[in-house]
C-alpha positions in Angstrom: 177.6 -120.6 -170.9 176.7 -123.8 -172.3 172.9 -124.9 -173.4 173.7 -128.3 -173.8 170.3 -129.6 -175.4 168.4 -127.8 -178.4 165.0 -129.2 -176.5 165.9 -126.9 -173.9 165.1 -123.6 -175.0 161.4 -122.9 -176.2 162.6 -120.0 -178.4 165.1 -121.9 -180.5 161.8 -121.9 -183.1 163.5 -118.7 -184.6 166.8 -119.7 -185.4 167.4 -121.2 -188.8 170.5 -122.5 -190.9 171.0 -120.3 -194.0 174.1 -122.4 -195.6 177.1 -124.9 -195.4 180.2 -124.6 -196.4 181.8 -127.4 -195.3 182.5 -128.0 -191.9 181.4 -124.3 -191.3 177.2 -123.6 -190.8 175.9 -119.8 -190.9 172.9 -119.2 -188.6 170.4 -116.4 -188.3 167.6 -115.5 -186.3 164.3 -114.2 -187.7 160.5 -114.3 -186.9 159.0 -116.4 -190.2 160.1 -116.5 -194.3 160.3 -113.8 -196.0 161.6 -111.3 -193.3 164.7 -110.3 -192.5 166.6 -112.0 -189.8 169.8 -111.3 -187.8 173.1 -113.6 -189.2 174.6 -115.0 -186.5 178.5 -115.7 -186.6 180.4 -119.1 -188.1 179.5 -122.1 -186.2 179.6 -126.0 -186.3 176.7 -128.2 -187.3 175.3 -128.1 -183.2 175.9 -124.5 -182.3 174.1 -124.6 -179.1 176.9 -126.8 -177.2 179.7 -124.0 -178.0 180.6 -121.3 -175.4 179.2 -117.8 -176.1 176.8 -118.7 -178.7 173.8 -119.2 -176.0 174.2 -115.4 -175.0 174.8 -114.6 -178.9 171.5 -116.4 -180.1 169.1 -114.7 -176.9 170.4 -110.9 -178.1 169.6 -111.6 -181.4 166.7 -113.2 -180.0 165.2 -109.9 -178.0 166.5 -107.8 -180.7 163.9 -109.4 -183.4 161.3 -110.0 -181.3 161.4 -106.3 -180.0 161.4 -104.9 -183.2 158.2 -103.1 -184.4 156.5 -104.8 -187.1 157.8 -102.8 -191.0 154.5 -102.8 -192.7 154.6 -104.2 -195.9 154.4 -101.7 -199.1 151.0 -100.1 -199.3 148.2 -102.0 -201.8 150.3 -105.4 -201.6 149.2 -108.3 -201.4 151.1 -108.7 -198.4 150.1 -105.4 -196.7 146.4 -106.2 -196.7 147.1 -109.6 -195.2 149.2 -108.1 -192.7 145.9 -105.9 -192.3 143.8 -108.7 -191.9 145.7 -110.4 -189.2 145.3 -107.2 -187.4 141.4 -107.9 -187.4 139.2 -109.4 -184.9 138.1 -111.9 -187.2 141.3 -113.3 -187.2 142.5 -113.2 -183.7 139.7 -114.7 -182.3 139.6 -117.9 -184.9 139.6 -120.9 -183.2 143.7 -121.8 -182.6 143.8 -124.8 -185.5 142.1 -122.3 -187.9 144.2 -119.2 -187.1 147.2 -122.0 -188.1 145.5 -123.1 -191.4 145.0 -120.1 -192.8 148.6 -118.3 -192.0 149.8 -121.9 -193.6 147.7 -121.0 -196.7 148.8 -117.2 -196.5 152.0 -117.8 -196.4 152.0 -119.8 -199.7 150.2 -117.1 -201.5 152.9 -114.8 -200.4 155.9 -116.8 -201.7 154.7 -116.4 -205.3 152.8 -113.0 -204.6 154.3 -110.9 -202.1 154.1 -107.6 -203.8 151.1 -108.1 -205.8 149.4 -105.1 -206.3 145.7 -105.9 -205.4 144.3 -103.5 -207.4 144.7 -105.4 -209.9 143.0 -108.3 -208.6 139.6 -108.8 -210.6 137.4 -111.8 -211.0 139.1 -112.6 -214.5 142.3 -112.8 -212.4 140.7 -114.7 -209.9 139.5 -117.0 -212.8 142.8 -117.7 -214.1 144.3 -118.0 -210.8 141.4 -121.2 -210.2 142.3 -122.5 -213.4 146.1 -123.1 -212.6 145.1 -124.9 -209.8 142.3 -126.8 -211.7 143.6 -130.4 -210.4 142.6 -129.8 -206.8 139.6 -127.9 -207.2 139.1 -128.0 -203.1 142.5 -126.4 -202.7 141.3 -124.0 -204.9 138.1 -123.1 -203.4 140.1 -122.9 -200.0 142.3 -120.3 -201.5 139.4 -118.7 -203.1 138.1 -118.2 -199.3 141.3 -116.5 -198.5 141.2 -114.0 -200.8 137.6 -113.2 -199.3 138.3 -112.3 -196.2 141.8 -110.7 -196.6 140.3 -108.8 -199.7 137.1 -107.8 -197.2 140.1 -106.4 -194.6 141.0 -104.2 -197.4 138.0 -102.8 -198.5 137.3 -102.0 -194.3 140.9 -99.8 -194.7 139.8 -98.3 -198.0 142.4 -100.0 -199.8 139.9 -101.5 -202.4 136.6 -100.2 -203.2 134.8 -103.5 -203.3 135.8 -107.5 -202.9 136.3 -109.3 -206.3 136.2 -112.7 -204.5 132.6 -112.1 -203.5 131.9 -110.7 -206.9 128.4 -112.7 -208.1 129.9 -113.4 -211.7 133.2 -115.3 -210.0 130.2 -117.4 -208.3 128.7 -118.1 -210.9 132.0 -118.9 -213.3 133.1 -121.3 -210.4 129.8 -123.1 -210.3 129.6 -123.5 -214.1 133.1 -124.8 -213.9 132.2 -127.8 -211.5 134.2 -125.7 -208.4 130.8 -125.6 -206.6 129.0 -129.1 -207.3 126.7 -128.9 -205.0 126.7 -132.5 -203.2 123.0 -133.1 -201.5 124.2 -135.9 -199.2 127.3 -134.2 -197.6 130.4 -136.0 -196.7 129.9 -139.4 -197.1 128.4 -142.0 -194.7 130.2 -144.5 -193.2 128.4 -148.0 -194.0 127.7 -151.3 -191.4 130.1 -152.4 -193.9 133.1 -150.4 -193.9 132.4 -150.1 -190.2 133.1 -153.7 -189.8 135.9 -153.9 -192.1 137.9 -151.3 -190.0 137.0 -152.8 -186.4 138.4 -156.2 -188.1 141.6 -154.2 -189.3 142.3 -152.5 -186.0 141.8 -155.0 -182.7 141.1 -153.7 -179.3 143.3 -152.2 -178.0 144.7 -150.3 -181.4 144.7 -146.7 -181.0 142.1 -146.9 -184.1 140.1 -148.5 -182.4 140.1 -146.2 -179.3 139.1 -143.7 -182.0 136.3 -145.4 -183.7 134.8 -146.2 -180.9 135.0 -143.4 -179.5 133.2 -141.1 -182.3 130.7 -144.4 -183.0 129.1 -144.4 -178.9 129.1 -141.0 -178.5 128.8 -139.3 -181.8 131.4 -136.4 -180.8 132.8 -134.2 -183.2 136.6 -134.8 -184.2 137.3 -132.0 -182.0 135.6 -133.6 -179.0 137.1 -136.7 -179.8 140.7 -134.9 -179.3 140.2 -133.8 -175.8 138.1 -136.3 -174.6 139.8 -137.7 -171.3 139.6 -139.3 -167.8 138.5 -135.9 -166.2 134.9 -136.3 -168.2 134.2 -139.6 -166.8 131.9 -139.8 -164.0 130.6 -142.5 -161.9 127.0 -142.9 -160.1 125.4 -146.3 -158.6 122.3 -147.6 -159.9 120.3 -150.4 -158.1 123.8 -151.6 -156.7 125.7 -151.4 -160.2 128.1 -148.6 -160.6 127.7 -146.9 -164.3 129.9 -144.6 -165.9 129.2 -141.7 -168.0 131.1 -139.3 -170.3 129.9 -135.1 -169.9 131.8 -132.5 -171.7 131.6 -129.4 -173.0 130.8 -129.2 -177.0 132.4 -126.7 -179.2 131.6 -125.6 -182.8 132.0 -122.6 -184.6 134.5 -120.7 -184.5 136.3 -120.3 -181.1 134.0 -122.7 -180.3 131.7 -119.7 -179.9 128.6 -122.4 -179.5 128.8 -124.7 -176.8 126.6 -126.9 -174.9 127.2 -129.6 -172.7 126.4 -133.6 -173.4 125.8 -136.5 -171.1 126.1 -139.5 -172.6 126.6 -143.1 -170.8 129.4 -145.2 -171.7 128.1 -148.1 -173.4 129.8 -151.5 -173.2 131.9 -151.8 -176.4 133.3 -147.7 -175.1 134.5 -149.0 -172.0 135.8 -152.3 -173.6 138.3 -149.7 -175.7 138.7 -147.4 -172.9 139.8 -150.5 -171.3 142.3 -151.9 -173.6 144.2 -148.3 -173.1 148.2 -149.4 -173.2 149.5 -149.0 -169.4 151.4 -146.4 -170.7 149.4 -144.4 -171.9 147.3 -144.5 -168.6 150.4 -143.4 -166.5 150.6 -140.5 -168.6 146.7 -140.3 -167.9 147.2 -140.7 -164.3 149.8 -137.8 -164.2 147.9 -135.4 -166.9 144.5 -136.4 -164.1 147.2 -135.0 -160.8 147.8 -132.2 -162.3 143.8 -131.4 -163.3 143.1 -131.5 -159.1 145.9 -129.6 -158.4 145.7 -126.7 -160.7 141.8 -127.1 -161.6 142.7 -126.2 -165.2 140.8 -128.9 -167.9 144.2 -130.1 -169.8 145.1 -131.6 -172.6 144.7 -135.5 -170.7 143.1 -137.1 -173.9 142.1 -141.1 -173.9 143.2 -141.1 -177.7 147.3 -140.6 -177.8 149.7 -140.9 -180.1 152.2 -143.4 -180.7 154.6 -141.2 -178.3 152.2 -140.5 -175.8 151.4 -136.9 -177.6 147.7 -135.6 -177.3 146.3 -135.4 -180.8 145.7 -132.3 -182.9 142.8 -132.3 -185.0 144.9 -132.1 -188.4 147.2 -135.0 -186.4 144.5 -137.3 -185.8 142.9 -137.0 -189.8 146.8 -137.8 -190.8 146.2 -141.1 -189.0 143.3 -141.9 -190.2 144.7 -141.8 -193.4 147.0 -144.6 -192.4 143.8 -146.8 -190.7 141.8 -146.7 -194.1 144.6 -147.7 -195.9 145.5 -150.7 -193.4 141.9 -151.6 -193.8 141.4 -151.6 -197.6 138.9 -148.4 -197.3 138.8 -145.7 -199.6 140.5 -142.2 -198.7 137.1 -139.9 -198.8 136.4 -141.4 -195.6 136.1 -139.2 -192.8 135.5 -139.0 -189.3 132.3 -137.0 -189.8 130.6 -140.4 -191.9 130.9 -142.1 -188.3 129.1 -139.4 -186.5 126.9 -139.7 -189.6 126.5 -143.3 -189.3 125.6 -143.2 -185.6 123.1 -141.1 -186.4 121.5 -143.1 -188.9 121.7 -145.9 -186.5 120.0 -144.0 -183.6 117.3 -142.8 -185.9 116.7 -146.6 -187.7 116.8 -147.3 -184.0 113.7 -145.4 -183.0 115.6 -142.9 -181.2 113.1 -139.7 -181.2 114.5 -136.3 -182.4 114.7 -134.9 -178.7 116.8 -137.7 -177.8 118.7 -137.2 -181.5 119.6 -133.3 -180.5 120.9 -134.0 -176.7 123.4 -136.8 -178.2 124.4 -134.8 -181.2 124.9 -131.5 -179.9 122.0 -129.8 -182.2 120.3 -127.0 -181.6 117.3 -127.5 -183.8 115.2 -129.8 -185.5 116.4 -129.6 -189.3 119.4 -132.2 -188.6 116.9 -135.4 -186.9 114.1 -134.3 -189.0 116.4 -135.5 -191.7 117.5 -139.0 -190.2 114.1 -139.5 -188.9 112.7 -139.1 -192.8 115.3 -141.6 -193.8 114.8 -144.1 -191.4 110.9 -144.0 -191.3 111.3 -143.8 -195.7 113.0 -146.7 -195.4 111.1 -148.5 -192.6 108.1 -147.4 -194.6 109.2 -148.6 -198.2 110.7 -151.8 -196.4 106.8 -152.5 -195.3 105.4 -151.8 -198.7 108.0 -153.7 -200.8 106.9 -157.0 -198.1 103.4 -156.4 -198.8 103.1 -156.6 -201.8 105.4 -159.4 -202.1 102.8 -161.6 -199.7 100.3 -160.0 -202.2 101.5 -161.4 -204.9 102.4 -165.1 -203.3 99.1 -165.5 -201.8 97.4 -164.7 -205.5 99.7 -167.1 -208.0 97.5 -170.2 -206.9 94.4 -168.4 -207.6 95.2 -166.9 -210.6 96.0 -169.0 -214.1 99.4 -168.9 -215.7 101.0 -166.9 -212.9 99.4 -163.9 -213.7 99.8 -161.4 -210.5 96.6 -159.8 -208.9 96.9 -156.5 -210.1 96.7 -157.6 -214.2 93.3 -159.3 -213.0 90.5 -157.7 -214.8 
C-alpha cells in the first residue's frame, strides 16, 4: 500500500526523523519531546512512497496514541504540570492560549524536567528571573507559569503553599523594574504613524485590509481574525442600500464574555473590503457556500494570508512586524494602539460614552470616562491656551513697553 503524498495523512504530525546515516533515515513515532516513541525500521529520505511502511507507521501510530499516559515521577516539575493540564483551568483556555502556554511549558521542561519542586522558593524564583534579566517580559510570562502550575500542586497537596504568589517575590520583582507599572498602557497609535503606514501599504495590500479594518470598527485582534463576508449585512435606506458589519465579540478567556456589535461600514472600510484580490474572494465565495450549507460560522475571514490561509492571532502580529518595518515605524507598535487611537478619535469627535461602549465592546463606564477626560482636557486646555493668547494681543497696544495685562498693577 502506497501513501503517495505526506499531505495526505493528518496524523503524520507524530512521526519524526531521529538520524541519517547516509543514504539510510531512522524514523519513530511518538506523541511530543521528551517521551518515548516507537523506532520504526530503515528507510529512505521519503518513507511514505515505499510499500509497507504506510501499514508500519498507522500500528505504531494506534500503539502510542492508545497508550495510557506514564505520569511523570512524583514532586517533578514535570508531574505537577502534567497535573495542571489535567485542570479545568487549562482545558477550557481559549485554543491560542492553551498553545502558548504548552509552548512555554515545554521549554521549562527541557532544562527542568525532574526538578523537584519542593525546592522551588522565591530566592529560586529570584535567580531563575535574573538569568533571564534581558527580556524581563519573557520573564514575567514564565513567572505566570509557575503560578498556576505551582497553584495545581498545592490543590493535589503536593506543595503546601505557592512561592510564585509569595508577596516578597512581588515585591523583589517590582523593586527590580519586572513590574514598572506603565499608566498609559500599550502605546497609542498617532495621526502620524497612522498616516505613515496607510502611505506604506496602498489599497489593496493586505495591511491595509487590516488597518482599516481595526481603525472603522475598533475590533479586537481576535475580531479582526474572523471577521468575514458572513457578518455583512445589507438594509435600504431612503433608496440607498448600506452595509453593516454584526458579530459576536469575545474576550476573556474562552471568550467567556461576549456581546454582539453593530457597526456600519464606513466608506474608507468598504474601499479596502473592495480592493480584496479576486482570489481571495473565490476562496471567500466558497468558505460563504459552505456557511449556508452546513450553518456552521467558519473560518471565511476578509484578512488572508499570502496563501489564502485564515490568520491566527500570533500569525497576523508576525506580519505586522513586517508592515512596521516596511513603513519606517517602531516595533512597540501594536494592534491594540489602533483600537486605542479610534477611540481617541471618537471621543475628540464628541462621540458620548453610550455610543463609546456599543462600538468598543465595554461593559462599563471606566474605559470612555477615560477618553472622554482626555478629549474634553484637551478641548478644554486648547480653549484656555486661545484665550489668553487673544488676552494678551488685545492688551500690548494699551499697555507701554509690551508689558502683558496680568503684570498691570
Amino acid at each position: 500500500m502506497t501513501n503517495g503524498s505526506k499531505s495526505n495523512l493528518a496524523q503524520w504530525r507524530y512521526l519524526e526523523r531521529t538520524r541519517v546515516h547516509g543514504t539510510r533515515h531512522y524514523w519513530r513515532v511518538r506523541k511530543e519531546r521528551g517521551v518515548a516513541g516507537i523506532r520504526l525500521s530503515q528507510r529512505s529520505a521519503e518513507p511514505w512512497n515505499e510499500q509497507g511502511f504506510l501499514e508500519e507507521y498507522l500500528a505504531a501510530f494506534q500503539q502510542v496514541v492508545s497508550a495510557p499516559e506514564a505520569l511523570p515521577p512524583k514532586f517533578t516539575l514535570a508531574h505537577a504540570i502534567t497535573r495542571y493540564r489535567g485542570t479545568r483551568r487549562f482545558q477550557s483556555s481559549a485554543p491560542e492560549s492553551k498553545r502558548q502556554n504548552t509552548y512555554m511549558q515545554q521549554q521549562l521542561l527541557r532544562q527542568n524536567r525532574n526538578l523537584d519542586i519542593r525546592k522551588i522558593d522565591v530566592v529560586w524564583l529570584q535567580d531563575f528571573c535574573s538569568q533571564r534579566s534581558n527580556t524581563p517580559k519573557q520573564a514575567l510570562k514564565y513567572i505566570g507559569q509557575f503560578r498556576v502550575i505551582l497553584d495545581a500542586a498545592v490543590d493535589a497537596q503536593l506543595l503546601e503553599q505557592n512561592p510564585a504568589r509569595d508577596a516578597r517575590l512581588g515585591a523583589w520583582l517590582r523593586a527590580q523594574g519586572y513590574l514598572e507599572k506603565n499608566e498609559a498602557g500599550l502605546p497609542t497609535w498617532s495621526r502620524e504613524q497612522a498616516e505613515m503606514f496607510l502611505a506604506a501599504h496602498q489599497l489593496g495590500s493586505r495591511a491595509h485590509l487590516w488597518f482599516c479594518l481595526t481603525l472603522y470598527t475598533g475590533a479586537r485582534i481576535s475580531d479582526v481574525v474572523i471577521l468575514g463576508p458572513e457578518h455583512l449585512l445589507y438594509e435600504t435606506q431612503a433608496g440607498e442600500r448600506k452595509a453593516w458589519l454584526r458579530w459576536l465579540e469575545r474576550k476573556g478567556k474562552d471568550g467567556a464574555r461576549q456581546q454582539t456589535t453593530m457597526l456600519p461600514v464606513l466608506p474608507p472600510l468598504q474601499a479596502a473590503i473592495d480592493a480584496i484580490p479576486p482570489r481571495i474572494v473565490l476562496l471567500q465565495r466558497a468558505g460563504m457556500q459552505r456557511f449556508r450549507e452546513h450553518g456552521v460560522e467558519n473560518r471565511n475571514p476578509f484578512l488572508r494570508t499570502r496563501a489564502g490561509n485564515p490568520y491566527t492571532v500570533s500569525g497576523l502580529r508576525n506580519s505586522m512586524k513586517d508592515w512596521l518595518r516596511k513603513a519606517h515605524l517602531p516595533a512597540h507598535l501594536g494592534p491594540h494602539g489602533v483600537r486605542k487611537l479610534a477611540a481617541t478619535i471618537a471621543a475628540e469627535g464628541g462621540a458620548t460614552e453610550l455610543q463609546q461602549m456599543a462600538m468598543f465592546g465595554w461593559r462599563d463606564r471606566k474605559m470612555p470616562q477615560h477618553y472622554s477626560r482626555a478629549a474634553n482636557s484637551k478641548r478644554l486646555a486648547s480653549g484656555a491656551a486661545f484665550a489668553l493668547y487673544e488676552y494678551l494681543e488685545e492688551g500690548e497696544d494699551d499697555t507701554p513697553n509690551d508689558t502683558p495685562n496680568f503684570v498691570k498693577s
